[in-house]
MARMAR-569455 format. One record per residue (C-alpha): residue number from 0; residue in three letters; x, y, z. Coordinates in steps of 0.001 Angstrom, whole numbers. Example, Ala and Ser with C-alpha at 12.3 -4.5 7.8 and 13.67 -1.06 7.14 Angstrom:
0 / ala / 12300 / -4500 / 7800
1 / ser / 13670 / -1060 / 7140
***
This chain:
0 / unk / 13702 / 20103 / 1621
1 / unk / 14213 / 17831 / 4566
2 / unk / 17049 / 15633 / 5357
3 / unk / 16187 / 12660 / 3944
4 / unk / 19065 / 10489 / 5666
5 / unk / 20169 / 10762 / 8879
6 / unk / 23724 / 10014 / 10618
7 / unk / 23589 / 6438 / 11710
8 / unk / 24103 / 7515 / 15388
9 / unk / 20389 / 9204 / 15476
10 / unk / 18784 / 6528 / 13019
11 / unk / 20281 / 3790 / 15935
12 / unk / 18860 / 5032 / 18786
13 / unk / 15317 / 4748 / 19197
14 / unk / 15468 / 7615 / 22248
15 / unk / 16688 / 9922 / 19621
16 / unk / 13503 / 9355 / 17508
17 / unk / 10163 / 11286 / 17652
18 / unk / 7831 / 9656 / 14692
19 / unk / 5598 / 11762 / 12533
20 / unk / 2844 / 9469 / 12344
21 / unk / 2564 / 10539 / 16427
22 / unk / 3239 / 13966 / 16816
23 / unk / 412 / 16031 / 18309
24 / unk / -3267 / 15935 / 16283
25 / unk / -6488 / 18834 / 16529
26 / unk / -9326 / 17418 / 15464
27 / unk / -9706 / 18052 / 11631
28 / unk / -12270 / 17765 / 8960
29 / unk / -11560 / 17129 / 5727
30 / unk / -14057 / 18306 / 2802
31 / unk / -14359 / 17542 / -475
32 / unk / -13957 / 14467 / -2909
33 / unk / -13381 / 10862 / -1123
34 / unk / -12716 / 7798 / -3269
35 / unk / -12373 / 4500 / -2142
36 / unk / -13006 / 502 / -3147
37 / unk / -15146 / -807 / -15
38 / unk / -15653 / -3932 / -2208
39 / unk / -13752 / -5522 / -4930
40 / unk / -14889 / -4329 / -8352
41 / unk / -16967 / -1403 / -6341
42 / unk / -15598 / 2361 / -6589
43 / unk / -17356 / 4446 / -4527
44 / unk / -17135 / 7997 / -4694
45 / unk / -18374 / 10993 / -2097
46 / unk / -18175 / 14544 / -4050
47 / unk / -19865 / 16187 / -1367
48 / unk / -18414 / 14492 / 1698
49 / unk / -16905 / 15764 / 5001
50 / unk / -14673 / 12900 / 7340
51 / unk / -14134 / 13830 / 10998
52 / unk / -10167 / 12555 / 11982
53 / unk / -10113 / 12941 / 15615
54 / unk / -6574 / 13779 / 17991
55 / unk / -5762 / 9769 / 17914
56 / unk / -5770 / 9990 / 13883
57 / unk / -8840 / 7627 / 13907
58 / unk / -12153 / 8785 / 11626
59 / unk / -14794 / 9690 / 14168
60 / unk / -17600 / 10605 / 11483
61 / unk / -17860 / 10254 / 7363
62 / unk / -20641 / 12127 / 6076
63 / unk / -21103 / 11408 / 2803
64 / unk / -23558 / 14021 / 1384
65 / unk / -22564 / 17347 / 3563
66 / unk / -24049 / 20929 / 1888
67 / unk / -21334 / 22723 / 3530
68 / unk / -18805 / 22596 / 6810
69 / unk / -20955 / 24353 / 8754
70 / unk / -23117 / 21673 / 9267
71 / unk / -20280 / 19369 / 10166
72 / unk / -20675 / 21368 / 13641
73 / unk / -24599 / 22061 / 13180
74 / unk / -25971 / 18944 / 12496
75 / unk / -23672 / 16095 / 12336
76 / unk / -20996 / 16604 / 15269
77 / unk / -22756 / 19600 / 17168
78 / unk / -20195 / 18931 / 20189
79 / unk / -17287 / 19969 / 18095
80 / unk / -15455 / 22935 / 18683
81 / unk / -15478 / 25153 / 15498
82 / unk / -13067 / 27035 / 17093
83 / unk / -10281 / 24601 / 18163
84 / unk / -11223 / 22221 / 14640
85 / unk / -8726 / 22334 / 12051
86 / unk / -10704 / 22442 / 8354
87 / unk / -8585 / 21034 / 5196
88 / unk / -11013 / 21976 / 2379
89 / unk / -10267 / 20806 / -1507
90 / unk / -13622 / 21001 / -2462
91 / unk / -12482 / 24379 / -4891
92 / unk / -10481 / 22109 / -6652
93 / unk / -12161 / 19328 / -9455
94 / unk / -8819 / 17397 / -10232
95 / unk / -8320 / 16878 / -6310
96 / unk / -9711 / 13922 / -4159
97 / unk / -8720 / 12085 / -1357
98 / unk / -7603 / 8287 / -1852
99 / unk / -6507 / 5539 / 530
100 / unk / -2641 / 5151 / 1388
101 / unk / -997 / 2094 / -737
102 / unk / -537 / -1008 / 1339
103 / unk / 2651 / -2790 / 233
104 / unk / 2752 / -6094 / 1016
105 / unk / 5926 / -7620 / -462
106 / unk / 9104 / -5375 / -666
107 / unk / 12459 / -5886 / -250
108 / unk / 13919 / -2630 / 1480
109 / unk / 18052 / -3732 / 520
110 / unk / 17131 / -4293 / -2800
111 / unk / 16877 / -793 / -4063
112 / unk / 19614 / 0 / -5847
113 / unk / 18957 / -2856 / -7709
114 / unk / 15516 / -1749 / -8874
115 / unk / 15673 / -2010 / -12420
116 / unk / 18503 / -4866 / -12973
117 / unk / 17787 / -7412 / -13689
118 / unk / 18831 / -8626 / -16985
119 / unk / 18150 / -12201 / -18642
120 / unk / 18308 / -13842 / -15551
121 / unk / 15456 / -15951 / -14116
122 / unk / 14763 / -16130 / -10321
123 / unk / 17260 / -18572 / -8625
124 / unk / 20324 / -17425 / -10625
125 / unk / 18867 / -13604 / -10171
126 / unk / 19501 / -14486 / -6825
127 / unk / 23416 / -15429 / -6420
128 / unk / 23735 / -12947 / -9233
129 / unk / 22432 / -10069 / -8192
130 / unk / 20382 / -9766 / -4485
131 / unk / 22671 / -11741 / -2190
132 / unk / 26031 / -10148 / -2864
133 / unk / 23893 / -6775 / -2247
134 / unk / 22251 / -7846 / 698
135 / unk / 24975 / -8790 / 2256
136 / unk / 26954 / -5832 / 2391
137 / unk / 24199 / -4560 / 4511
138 / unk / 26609 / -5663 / 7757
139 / unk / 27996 / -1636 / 6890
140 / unk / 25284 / 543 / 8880
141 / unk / 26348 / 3379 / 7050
142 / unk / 25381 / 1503 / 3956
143 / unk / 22095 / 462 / 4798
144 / unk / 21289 / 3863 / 6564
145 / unk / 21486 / 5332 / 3511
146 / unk / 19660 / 3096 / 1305
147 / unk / 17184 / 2438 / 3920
148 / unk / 16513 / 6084 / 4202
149 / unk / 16119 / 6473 / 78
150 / unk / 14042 / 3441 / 61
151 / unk / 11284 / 4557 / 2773
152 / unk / 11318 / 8390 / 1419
153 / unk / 10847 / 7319 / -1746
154 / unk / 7515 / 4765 / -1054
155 / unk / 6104 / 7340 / 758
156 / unk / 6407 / 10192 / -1930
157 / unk / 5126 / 7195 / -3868
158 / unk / 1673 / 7100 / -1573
159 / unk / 2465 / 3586 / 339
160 / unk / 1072 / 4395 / 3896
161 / unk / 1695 / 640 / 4520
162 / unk / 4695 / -1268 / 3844
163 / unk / 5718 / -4929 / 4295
164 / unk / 9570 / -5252 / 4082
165 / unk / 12080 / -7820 / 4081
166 / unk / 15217 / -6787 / 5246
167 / unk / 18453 / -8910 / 5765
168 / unk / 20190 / -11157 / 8161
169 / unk / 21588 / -8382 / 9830
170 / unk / 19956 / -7333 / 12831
171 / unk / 21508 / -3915 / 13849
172 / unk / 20535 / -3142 / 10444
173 / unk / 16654 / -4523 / 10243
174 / unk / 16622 / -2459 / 13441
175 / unk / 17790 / 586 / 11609
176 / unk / 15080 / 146 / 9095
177 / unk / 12344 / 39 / 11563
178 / unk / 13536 / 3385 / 13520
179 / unk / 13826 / 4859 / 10227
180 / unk / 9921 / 4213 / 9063
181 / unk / 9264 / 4517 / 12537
182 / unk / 10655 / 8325 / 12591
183 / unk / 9589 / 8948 / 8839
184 / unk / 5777 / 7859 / 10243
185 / unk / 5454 / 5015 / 7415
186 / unk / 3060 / 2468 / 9182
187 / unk / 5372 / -967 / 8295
188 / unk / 5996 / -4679 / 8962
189 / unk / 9362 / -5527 / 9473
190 / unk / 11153 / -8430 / 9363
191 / unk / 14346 / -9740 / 9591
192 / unk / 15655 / -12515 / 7110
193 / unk / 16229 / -15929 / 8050
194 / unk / 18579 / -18060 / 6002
195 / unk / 20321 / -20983 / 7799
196 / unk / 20127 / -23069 / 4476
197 / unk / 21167 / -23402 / 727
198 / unk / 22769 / -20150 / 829
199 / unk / 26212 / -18543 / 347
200 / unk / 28495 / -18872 / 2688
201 / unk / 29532 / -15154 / 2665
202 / unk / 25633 / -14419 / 3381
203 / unk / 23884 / -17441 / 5975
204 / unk / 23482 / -17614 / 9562
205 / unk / 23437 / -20901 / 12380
206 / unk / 20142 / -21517 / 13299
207 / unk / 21088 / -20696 / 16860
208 / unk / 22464 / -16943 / 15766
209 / unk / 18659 / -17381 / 14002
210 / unk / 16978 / -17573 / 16834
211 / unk / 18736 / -15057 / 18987
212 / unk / 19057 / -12453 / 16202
213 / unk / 15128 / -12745 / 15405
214 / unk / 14221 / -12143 / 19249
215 / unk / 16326 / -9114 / 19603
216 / unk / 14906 / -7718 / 16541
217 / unk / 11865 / -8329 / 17285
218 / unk / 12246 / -6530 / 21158
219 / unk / 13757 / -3872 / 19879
220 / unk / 10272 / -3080 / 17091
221 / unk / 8318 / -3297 / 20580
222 / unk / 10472 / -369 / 22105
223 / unk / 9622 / 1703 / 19624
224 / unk / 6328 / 2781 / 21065
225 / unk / 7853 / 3252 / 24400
226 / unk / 9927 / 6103 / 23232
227 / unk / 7108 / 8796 / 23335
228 / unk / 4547 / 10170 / 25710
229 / unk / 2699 / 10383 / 23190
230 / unk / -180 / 7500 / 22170
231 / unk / 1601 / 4551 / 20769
232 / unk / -730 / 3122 / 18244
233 / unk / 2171 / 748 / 17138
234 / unk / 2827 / 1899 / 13332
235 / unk / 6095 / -742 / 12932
236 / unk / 5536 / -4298 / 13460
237 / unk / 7622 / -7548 / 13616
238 / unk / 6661 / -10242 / 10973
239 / unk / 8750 / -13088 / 10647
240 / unk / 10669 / -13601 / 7766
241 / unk / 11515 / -17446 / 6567
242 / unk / 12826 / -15989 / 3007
243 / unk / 11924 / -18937 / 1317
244 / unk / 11522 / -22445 / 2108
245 / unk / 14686 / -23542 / 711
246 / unk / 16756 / -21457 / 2478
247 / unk / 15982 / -22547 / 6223
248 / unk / 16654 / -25797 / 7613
249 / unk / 13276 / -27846 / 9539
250 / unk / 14136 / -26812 / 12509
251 / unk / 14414 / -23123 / 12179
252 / unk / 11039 / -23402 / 10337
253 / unk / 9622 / -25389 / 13585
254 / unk / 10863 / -22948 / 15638
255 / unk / 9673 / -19626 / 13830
256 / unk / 6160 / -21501 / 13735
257 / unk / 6118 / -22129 / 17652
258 / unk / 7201 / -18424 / 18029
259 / unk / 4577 / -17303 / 15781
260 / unk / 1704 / -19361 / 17601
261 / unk / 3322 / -18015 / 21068
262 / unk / 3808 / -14543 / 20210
263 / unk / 822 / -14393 / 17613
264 / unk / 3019 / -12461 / 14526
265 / unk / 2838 / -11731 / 11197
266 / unk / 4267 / -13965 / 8428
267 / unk / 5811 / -13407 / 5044
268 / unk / 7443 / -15134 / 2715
269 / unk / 7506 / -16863 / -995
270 / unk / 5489 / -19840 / -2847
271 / unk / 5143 / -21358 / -5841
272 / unk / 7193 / -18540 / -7691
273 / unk / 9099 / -20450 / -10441
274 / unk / 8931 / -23677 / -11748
275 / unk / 12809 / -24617 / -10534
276 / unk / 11794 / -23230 / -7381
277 / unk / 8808 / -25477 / -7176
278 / unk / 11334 / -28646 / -8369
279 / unk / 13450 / -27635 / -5428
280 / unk / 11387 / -27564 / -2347
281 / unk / 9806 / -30914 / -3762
282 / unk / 13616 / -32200 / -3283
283 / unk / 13817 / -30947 / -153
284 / unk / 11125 / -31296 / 1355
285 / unk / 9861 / -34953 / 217
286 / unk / 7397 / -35154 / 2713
287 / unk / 5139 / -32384 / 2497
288 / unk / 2075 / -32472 / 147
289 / unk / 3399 / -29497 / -1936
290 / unk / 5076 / -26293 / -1836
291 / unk / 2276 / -24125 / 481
292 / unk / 2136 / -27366 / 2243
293 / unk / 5616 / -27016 / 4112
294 / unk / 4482 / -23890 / 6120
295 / unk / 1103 / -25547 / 7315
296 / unk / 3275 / -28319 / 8109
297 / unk / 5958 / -26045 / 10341
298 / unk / 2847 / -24017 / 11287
299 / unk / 3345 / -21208 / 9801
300 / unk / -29 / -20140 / 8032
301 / unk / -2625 / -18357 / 9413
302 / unk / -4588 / -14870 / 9251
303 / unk / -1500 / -12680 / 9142
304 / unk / 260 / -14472 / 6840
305 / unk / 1692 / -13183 / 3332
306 / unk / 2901 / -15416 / 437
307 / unk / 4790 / -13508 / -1997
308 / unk / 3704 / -14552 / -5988
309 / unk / 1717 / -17741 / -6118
310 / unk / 2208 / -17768 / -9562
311 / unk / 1685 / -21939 / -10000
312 / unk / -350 / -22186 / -7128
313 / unk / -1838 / -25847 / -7419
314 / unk / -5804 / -26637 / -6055
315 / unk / -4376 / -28785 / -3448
316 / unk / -2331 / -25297 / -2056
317 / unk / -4976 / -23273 / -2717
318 / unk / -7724 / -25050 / -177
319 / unk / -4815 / -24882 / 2187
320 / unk / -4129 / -21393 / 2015
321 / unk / -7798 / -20809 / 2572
322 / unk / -7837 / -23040 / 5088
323 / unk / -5298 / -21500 / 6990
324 / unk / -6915 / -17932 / 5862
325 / unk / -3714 / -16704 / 4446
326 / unk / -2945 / -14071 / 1791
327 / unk / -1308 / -14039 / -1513
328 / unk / 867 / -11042 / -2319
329 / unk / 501 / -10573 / -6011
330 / unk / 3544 / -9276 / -7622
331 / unk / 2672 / -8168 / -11482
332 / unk / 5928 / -6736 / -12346
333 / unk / 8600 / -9057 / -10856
334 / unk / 6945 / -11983 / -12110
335 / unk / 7309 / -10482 / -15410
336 / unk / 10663 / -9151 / -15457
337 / unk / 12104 / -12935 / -14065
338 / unk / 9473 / -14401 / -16587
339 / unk / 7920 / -16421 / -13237
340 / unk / 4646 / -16526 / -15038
341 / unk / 1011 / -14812 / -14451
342 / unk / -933 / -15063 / -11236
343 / unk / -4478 / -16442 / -11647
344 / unk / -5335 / -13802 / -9662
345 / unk / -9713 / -14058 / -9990
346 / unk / -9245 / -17952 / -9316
347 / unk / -7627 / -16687 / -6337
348 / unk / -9916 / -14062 / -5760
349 / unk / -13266 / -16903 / -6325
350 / unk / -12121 / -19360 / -4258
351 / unk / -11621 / -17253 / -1185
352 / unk / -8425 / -16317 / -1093
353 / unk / -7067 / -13025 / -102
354 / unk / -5071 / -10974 / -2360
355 / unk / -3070 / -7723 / -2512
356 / unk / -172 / -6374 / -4574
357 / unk / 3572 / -5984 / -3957
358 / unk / 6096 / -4437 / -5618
359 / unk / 8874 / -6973 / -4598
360 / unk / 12002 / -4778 / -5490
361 / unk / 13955 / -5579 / -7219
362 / unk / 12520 / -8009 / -9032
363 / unk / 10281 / -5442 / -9662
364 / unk / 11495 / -2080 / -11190
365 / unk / 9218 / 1060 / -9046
366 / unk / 8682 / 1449 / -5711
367 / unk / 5422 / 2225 / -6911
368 / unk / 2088 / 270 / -6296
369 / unk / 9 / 2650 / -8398
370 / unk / 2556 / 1046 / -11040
371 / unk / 2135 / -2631 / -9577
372 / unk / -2370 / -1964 / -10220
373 / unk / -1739 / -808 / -13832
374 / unk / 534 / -3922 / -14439
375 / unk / -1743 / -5976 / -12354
376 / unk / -4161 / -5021 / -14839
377 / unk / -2107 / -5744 / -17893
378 / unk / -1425 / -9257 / -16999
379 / unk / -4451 / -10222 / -16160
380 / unk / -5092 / -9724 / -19805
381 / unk / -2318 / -11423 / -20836
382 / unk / -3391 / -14191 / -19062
383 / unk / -7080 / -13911 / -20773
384 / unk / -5687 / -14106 / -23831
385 / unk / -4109 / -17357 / -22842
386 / unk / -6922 / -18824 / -21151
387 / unk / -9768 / -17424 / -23309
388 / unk / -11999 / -16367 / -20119
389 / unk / -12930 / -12847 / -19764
390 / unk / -13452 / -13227 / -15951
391 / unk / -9754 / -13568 / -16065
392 / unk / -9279 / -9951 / -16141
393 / unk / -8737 / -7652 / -13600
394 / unk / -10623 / -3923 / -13743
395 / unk / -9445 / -624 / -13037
396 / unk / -11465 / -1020 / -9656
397 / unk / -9978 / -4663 / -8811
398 / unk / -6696 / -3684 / -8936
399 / unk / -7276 / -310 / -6774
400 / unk / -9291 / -2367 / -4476
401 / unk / -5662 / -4990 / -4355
402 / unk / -3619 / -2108 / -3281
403 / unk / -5724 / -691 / -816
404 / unk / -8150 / -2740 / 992
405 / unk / -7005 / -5890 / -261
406 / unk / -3494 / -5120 / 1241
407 / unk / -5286 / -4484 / 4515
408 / unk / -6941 / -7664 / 4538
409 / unk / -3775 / -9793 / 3797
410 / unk / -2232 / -8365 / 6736
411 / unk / -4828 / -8762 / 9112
412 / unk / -5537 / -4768 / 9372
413 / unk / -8580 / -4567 / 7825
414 / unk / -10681 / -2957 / 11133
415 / unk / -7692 / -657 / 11058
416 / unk / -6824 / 660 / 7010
417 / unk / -7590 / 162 / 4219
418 / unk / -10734 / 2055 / 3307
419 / unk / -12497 / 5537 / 5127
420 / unk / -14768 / 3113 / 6935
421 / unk / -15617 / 4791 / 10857
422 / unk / -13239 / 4180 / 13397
423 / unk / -10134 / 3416 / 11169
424 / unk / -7085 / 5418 / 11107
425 / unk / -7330 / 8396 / 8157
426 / unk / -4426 / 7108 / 5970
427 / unk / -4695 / 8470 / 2505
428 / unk / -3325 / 10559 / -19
429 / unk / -4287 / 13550 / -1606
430 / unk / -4420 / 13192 / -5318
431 / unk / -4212 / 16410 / -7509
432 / unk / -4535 / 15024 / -11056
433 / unk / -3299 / 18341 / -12199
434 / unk / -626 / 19308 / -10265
435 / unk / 3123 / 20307 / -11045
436 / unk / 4646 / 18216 / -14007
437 / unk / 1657 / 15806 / -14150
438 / unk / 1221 / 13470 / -17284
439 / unk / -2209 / 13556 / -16923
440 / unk / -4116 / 15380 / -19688
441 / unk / -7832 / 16237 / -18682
442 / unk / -10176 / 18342 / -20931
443 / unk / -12741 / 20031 / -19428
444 / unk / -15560 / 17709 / -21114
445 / unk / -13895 / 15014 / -19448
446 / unk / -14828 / 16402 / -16042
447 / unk / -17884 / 15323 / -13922
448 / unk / -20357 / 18154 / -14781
449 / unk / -20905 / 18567 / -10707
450 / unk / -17306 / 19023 / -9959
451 / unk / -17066 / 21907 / -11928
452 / unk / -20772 / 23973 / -11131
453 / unk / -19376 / 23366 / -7162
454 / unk / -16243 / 25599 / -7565
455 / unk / -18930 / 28942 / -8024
456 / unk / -18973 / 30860 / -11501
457 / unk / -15315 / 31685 / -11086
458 / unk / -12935 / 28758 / -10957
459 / unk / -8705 / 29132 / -10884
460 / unk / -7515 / 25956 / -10716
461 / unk / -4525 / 24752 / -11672
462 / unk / -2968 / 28035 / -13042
463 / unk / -5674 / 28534 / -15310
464 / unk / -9526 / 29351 / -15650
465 / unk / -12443 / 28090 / -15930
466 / unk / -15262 / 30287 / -16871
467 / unk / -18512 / 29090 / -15791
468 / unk / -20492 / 31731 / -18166
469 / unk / -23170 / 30720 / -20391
470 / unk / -20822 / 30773 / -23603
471 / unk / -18344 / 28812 / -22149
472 / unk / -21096 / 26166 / -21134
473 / unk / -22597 / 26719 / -24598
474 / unk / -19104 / 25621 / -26281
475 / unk / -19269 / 22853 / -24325
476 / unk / -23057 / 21367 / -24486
477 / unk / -22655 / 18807 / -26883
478 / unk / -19889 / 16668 / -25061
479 / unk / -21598 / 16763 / -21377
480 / unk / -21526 / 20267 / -20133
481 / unk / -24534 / 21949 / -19314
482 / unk / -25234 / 25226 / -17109
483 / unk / -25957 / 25039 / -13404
484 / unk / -28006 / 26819 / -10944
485 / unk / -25840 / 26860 / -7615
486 / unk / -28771 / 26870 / -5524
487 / unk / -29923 / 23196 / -6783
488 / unk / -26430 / 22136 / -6260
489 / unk / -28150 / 18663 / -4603
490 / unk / -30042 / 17110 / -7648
491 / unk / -26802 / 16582 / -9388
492 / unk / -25579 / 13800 / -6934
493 / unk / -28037 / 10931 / -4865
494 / unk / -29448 / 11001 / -1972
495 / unk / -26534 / 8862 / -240
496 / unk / -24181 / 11208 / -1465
497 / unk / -22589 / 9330 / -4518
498 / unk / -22480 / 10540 / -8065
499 / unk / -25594 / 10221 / -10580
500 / unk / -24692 / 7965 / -12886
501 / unk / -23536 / 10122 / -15704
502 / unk / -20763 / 11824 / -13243
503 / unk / -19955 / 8284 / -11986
504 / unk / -18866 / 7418 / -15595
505 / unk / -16972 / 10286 / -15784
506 / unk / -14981 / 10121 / -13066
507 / unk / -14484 / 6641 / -12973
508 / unk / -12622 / 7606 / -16157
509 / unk / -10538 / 10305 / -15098
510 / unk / -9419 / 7290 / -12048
511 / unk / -8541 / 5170 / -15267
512 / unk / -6476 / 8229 / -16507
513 / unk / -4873 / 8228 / -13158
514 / unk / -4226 / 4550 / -12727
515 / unk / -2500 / 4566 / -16345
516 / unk / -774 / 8110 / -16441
517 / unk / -197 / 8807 / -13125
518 / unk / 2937 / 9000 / -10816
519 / unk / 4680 / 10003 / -7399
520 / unk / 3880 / 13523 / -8804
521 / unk / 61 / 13310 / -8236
522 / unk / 761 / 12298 / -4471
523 / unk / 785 / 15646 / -2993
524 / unk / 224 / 14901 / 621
525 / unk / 534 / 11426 / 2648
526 / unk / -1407 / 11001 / 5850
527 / unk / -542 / 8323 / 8554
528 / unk / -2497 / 7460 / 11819
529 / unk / -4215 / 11346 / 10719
530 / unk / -657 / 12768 / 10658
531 / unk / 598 / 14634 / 7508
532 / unk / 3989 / 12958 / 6885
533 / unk / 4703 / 13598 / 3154
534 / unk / 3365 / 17748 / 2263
535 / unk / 4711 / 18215 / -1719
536 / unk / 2402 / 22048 / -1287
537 / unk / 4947 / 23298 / 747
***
């Protein structure tokens, strides 16, 4: 296995970096199974499909019903070199399919050893408690090389292609962070914490130290791309980081909006969390209309920025935030854990607003998105039962559609992730919903009846067989199998390439099964700007 964490001199340095979201790319096409959520509610799935990743990692051509490779270079993209093309193929495999990275829109990188600790604490006291004494230990770079290096390994094994992470005051240390998902090829937002206000002595800054610390920071992410020959397609960000309002004076917020509007950057930060929270901006702020309502007023909302929770979002902040065309970053688990409350997420989602998920360690517990959807899911019928409207809840497909596209959307990447749409970068994961140590249990009913006839009359998968012979499709004829003909291979999925209904249901299940049961261990590979960075096969 790899070294996961470097020596601190090499992490520091971004001339001793090479990324591998930029290393050298062939032209490859990829074959089999492609799932995605183009739409909210919509999951739309290719059995038959072939995607074209060019040398810049960008998709050049999705064909969504493709009879074999061959006619990727026949018929589709004749002025391809077969020769020089590189050809990933899963279609062999049923349990395989390839799935859009994770887009993580709320995490706190420093946080991680905390994952998990919380105890009966609520959010301000969690605070003093537990996060700031950790967080501000991160002035020792050997410290925060380490858990900087676990934190970005570990989303990545995870399947987040696309991270948005707070980090701390420090700024030799946010800069560590960004060479390290620079080098590690995670595509990420960084951005260093500014507290100037209502915050512990042993862990604030002056608002001039603010100001100079945020700039350098800030330089230093736009080096990064100038440390390779290679194409720079600028996979780490700056976003600036207010933490919350309560923590920064009015005139460090002033001044972060005016260097937002000059610089045009990315935005994160908190709202309308917890009700004490609420009580003390309103204190604080007496002059602003409402919580949301002090970033419009320090100019601070806009199209790339990212409100963590939302939980008592009030109309009033809501027409603002669409308004402004900002995003909410909905964070399932944390506000559970701190018992923040329950996001209305599809009042969100109806009047316009955008939403995607976060796992906002440590108030949340995983690293995990995939485990952010399933609880996304579970509150939303918590908060059903509360409200009595069915609408409330979230489906299988909404929440997939939060941690993918909706992610992109939130932070203004949408013509860039986010879904396998043409021309945006191939960042995905390979799924294997039978791989090593899964907790996935699939019977072979439970298949879509057109995954299995592809594999051919002899099938290993797995470590095991299928038989495709007429008593083994006889055993199997009363719950959905039936025998196939290989050469009419083409009636069993439409015209456009998706499944017929029946195999739609079917898999749309075994994504259920996935969403529920599945882990890190069903990630096998992670692909960034068309680079491999994460390969479990090997």
């Amino acid at each position: 296995m790899a070294r996961i964490i470097p020596s601190v001199t090499e992490a520091l340095h971004p001339s001793n970096i090479n990324s591998k979201a930029l290393v050298k790319l062939v032209t490859t096409v990829y074959y089999g199974t492609i799932v995605h959520t183009p739409a909210l509610n919509q999951l739309q799935v290719f059995p038959n499909c072939a995607v074209v990743v060019g040398s810049s990692g960008s998709i050049i051509n999705l064909i969504p019903n493709c009879s074999s490779i061959s006619d990727v270079f026949t018929k589709y993209n004749p002025e391809l070199d077969q020769k020089s093309t590189k050809i990933v193929d899963i279609s062999g495999n049923p349990y395989q399919f390839f799935f859009p990275g994770f887009v993580d829109t709320h995490i706190h990188a420093p946080q991680f050893p905390n994952a998990g600790i919380f105890g009966n604490s609520t959010l301000l006291d969690w605070l003093d408690t537990y996060t700031f004494p950790l967080e501000a230990s991160f002035e020792n770079l050997h410290k925060a090389n380490k858990i900087y290096s676990r934190v970005v390994h570990q989303t990545l094994q995870n399947g987040t292609t696309t991270a948005s992470y707070f980090a701390t005051i420090h700024p030799e240390a946010t800069k560590l962070l960004s060479n390290i998902c620079f080098k590690n090829g995670q595509r990420a937002l960084i951005g260093r914490v500014c507290m100037d206000d209502n915050s512990p002595d042993f862990y604030s800054e002056s608002h001039e130290d603010m100001k100079t610390n945020t700039v350098d920071v800030c330089n230093h992410i736009k080096q990064l791309g100038a440390t390779t020959d290679q194409e720079c397609d600028a996979i780490i960000l700056p976003t600036l980081t207010p933490r919350f309002a309560p923590s920064c004076t009015a005139k460090t917020l002033a001044w972060l909006g005016d260097f937002r509007e000059e610089k045009k950057l990315h935005v994160q930060s908190h709202v309308s969390e917890n009700i004490d929270e609420i009580k003390l901006v309103s204190s604080l702020f007496p002059d602003a209309s409402c919580y949301t309502g002090v970033y419009e007023d320090y100019n601070l909302l806009g199209a790339k920025t990212v409100l963590a929770h939302g939980v008592h979002l009030t109309p009033l902040e809501i027409s603002i935030l669409h308004k402004n065309q900002s995003g909410i970053s909905h964070c399932p688990i944390s506000n559970s854990s701190l018992t923040s409350g329950e996001t209305r997420v599809r009042q969100l989602l109806n009047s316009g607003i955008k939403v995607s998920l976060g796992t906002d360690m440590s108030g949340g517990f995983s690293p995990s998105i995939l485990s952010s959807a399933r609880q996304a899911h579970l509150v939303s019928r918590h908060l059903a039962m509360k409200t009595k409207k069915e609408e409330d809840k979230l489906s299988v497909n909404d929440v997939l559609y939060l941690a993918t596209k909706g992610g992109a959307q939130c932070l203004d990447m949408e013509s860039t992730i986010g879904d396998f749409g043409k021309g945006k970068k191939w960042e995905c994961q390979l799924v294997d919903l039978k791989s090593t140590g899964s907790q996935i249990d699939i019977f072979d009913w439970q298949l879509p009846d057109y995954l299995i006839q592809r594999g051919g009359y002899h099938l290993k998968i797995a470590g095991r067989e299928l038989l495709n012979s007429d008593d083994y499709f006889q055993d199997f004829h009363g719950v959905g199998l039936s025998k196939f003909d290989n050469n009419e291979e083409h009636k069993w999925i439409n015209d456009d390439g998706t499944f017929i209904d029946a195999d739609q249901s079917k898999f749309e299940d075994l994504i259920a099964k996935w969403l529920f049961n599945g882990d890190d261990r069903n990630t096998t590979k992670v692909y960034v700007n068309g680079r491999c960075v994460i390969d479990k096969t090997e």
